[in-house]
C-alpha positions, 0 to 999 in steps of 0.5 A, spaced: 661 133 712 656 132 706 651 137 705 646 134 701 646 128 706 645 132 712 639 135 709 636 130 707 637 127 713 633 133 717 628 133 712 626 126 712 626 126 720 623 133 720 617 130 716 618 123 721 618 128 727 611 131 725 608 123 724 610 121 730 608 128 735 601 127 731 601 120 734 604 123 741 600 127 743 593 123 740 595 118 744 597 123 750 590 126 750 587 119 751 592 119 756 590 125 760 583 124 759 583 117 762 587 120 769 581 125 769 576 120 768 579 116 773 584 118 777 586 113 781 588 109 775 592 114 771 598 112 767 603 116 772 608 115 769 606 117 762 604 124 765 609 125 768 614 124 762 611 128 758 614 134 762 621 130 763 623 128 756 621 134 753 626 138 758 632 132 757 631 132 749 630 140 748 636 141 752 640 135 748 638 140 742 639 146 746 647 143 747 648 141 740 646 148 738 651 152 742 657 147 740 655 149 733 655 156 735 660 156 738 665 152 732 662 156 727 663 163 731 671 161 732 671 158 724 668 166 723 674 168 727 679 164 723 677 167 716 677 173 719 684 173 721 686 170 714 682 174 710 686 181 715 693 177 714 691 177 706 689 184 706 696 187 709 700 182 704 697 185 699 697 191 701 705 191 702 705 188 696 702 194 692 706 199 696 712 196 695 710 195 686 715 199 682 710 200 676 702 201 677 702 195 673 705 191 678 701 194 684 694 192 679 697 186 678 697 185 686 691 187 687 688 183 682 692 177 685 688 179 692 681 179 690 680 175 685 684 170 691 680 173 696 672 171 691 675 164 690 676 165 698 669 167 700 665 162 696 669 157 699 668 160 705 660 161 704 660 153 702 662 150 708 659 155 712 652 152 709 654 146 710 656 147 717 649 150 718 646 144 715 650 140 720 649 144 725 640 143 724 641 136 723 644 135 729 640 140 733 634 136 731 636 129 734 635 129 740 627 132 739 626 127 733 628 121 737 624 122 743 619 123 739 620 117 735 621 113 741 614 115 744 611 113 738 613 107 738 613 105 745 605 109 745 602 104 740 603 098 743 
C-alpha cells in the first residue's frame, strides 16, 4: 500500500473520469436525439446500455466500498483491543509501583508508547481510505472510460 500512489492514482482517474463522462454523455445525447428523430433506427443497444452499466459499474463500487468498510471497521476494532490491553498493563503496572516515581514512570511509559501508537494508526488509517477511494472509484472510471472510447469510433 503506497499512499501517495493511490492518490495519485484517484486524482488522475478523477480528472480522466470527468473527460471521458463529458464525451459519454455528448455523444449519448446525440444518441437519444437521433432515436427521437427516427425511431426506428435507433441505436437500441446504446440506449439500453446507458442504464445497464451504470448499475454493473456503481455496484462494482459499491462492493469495493463495504470491503473497505468492513476491513477498516475490524482494523478499528483490532486497535481498540490493543490500546485496552495497553491501558490495563499499564494500569496494573502503576498500581503494583513501590514508589510514585515509578508509577510516573509507568505512566509516561504508556502515553508516550500509546502517541507513537496513535499517529501510526492514524497514518495507515489515511492510507487505507486512500485505498479504499481509489478502489471504490475503479469500476466507474473504467466504464466510463471504456464508453469514451468505444463512442468516438
Amino acid at each position: 500500500m503506497n499512499p501517495a500512489r493511490d492518490a495519485a492514482r484517484t486524482a488522475r482517474a478523477g480528472q480522466e473520469l470527468l473527460q471521458a463522462s463529458s464525451d459519454v454523455i455528448a455523444r449519448r445525447l446525440e444518441i437519444v436525439a437521433e432515436a427521437v428523430r427516427d425511431p426506428l433506427k435507433a441505436d437500441l443497444r446504446e440506449l439500453t446500455l446507458m442504464g445497464s452499466e451504470k448499475v454493473e459499474a456503481l455496484a462494482a463500487s459499491a462492493a469495493a466500498g463495504l470491503s473497505g468498510a468492513a476491513a477498516m471497521a475490524a482494523s478499528g476494532g483490532a486497535v481498540a483491543a490493543r490500546e485496552t490491553a495497553a491501558a490495563q498493563s499499564a494500569l496494573a503496572a502503576v498500581m503494583k509501583a513501590g514508589h510514585p516515581a515509578e508509577a510516573a514512570l509507568a505512566q509516561s511509559a504508556w502515553a508516550t508508547a500509546a502517541m507513537g501508537r496513535a499517529v501510526r494508526d492514524g497514518w495507515a488509517l489515511g492510507a487505507t481510505m486512500l485505498k479504499l477511494q481509489a478502489d471504490a472509484l475503479a469500476p466507474i472510471h473504467k466504464a466510463a472510460v471504456a464508453n469514451a472510447k468505444r463512442l468516438k469510433k
